[in-house]
N, C-alpha and C positions, 0 to 999 in steps of 0.2 A: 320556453312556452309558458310556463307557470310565472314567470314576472312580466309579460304579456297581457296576462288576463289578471293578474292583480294593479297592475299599471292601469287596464280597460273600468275594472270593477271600481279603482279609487277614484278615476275619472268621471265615471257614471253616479257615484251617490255625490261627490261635489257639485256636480254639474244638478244635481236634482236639490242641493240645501241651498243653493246659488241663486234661487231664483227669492224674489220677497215675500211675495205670495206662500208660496210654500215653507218658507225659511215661518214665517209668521206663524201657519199651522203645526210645524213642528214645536212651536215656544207653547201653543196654546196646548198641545198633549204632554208637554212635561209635568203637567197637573198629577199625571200617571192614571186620567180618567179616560175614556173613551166617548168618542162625539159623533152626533151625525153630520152627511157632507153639508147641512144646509147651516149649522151653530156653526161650522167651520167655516161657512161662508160670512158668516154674517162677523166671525172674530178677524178672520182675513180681507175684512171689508170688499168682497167679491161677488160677483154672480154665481147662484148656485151650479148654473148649467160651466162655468170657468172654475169651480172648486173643483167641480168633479174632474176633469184634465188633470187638474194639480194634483190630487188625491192618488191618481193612476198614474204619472213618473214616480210618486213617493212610493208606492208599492211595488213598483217595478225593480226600485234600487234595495227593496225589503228596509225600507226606512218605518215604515209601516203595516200594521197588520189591519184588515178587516173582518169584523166580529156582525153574526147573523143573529138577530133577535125577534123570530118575529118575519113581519115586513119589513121590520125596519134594519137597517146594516147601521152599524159604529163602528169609526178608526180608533185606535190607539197606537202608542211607539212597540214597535216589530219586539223590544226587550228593553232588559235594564241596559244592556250596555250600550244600546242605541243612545239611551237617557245620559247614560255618564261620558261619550263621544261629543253629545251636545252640549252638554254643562261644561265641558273639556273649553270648546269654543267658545263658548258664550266668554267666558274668562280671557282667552287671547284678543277677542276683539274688543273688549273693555279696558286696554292697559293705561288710558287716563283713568287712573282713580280718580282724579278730580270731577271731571267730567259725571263719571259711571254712579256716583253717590250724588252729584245735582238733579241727573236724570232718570235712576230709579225712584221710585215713591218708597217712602223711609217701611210705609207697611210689609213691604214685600222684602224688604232689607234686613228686618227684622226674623222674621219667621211665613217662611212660606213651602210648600212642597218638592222636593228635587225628584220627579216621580213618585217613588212610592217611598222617601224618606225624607226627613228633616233638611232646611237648610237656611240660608242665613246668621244669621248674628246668633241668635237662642242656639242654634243647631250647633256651630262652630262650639260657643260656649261649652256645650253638652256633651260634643266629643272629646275638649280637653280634659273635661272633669272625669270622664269614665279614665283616663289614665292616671290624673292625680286622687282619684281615690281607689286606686290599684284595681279598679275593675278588667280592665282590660291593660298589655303590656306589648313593650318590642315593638319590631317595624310590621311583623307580621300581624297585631293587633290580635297578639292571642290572649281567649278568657281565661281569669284568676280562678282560683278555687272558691275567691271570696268574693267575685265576680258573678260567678255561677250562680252562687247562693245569694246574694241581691236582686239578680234577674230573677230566680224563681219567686222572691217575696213579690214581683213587680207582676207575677203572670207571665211571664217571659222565658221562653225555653231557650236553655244555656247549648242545648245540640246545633247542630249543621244538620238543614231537610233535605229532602234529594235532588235537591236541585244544585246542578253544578257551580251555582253561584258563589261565591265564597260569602262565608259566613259573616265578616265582617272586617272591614277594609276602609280605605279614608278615600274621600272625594272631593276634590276640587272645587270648594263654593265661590261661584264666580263673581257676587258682592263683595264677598270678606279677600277672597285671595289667601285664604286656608282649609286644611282639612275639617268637611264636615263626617259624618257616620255615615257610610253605605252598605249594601252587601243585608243578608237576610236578617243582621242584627241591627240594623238601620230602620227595614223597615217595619220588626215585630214592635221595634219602642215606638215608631208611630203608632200603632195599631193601639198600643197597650194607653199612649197616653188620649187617645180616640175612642178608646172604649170606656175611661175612667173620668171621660167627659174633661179633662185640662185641655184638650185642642181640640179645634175644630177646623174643617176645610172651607174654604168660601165655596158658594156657589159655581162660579164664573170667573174665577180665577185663581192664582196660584195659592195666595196668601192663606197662611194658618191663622187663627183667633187662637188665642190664649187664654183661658179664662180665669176667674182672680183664683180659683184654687188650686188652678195648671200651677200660678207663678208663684204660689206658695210651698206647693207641693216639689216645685224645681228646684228653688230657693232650701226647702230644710233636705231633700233626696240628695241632691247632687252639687247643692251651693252654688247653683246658678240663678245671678239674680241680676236681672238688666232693667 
């Protein structure tokens, strides 16, 4: 009975990321921002009155959640691991590297959002250096003592919050094809380098800005420097 309805259930969210339309509006929420059905129209190149069909199988299959503001309703991804199932993909269906680095724009390759954390080229970078400067360790990505104590100089709480999330874990970035940083230590250093004004979010798309004292600031912190 139970491999039945997991058989039905993996059936039903395929069949609902299957389609282009929708598959589109799922790339466009990996921003990790939330949108109305009509920006969703207009990024899925569709009619507002055919978003909304689209927007209700992707909530059906809890691919997405609907957020009340107001008058106005915004979608965003149901969670993070909606986010990292996608990112999962994105990366199997890209297996021409060749291909996959002509056809992304070099900005978004560079540094751009994976939800609510880093990714790309900067991101990758930034995860290796937290292990070559002993910040973090192991498969399990657990924090140093000396770890700890650099996140706290950064504004950055070295704890796990209660969210069953794990606290910090490696994620499949589907340009590079290595682990970039996920998990709630992913996305406090975004926040923290968002707060400290080095990054910035685009408008209307994925892409991070970096700004000249983000790359200074990377460059002497963490010896990352691209």
């Amino acid at each position: 009975m139970e491999t039945h309805f997991l058989e039905s259930r993996l059936a039903g969210v395929a069949a609902a990321i299957a389609d282009k339309t929708r598959a589109s509006m799922l790339c466009a929420l990996m921003d990790g921002r939330a949108w109305t059905a009509t920006e969703l129209s207009i990024m899925a190149d569709v009619a507002p009155s055919t978003a909304s069909s689209h927007l209700a199988k992707l909530m059906e299959q809890s691919l997405i959640a609907c957020v009340q503001q107001g008058r106005h309703r915004y979608y965003r991804l149901y969670s993070s691991q909606i986010a990292s199932a996608l990112e999962g993909l994105m990366g199997l269906v890209g297996r021409d590297d060749a291909a996959l680095r002509t056809k992304t724009p070099s900005n978004l390759r560079y540094a751009r959002t994976c939800y609510d954390h880093m990714a790309g080229e900067i991101a990758v970078a930034l995860h290796d250096a937290l292990f070559r400067l002993n910040w973090l360790e192991g498969e399990e990505y657990a924090v140093t003592a000396h770890g700890k104590e650099q996140l706290l100089l950064l504004g950055v709480s070295a704890e796990a919050g209660s969210s069953r999330r794990r606290y910090a874990c490696g994620c499949l970035d589907w340009s590079e094809r290595r682990e970039h940083l996920g998990g709630q230590l992913g996305k406090a250093l975004l926040h923290a380098c968002e707060e400290k004004g080095w990054m910035r979010r685009d408008l209307v798309s994925r892409e991070l800005h970096v700004s000249a004292s983000g790359k200074r600031r990377l460059a002497t912190t963490f010896g990352v420097a691209l």
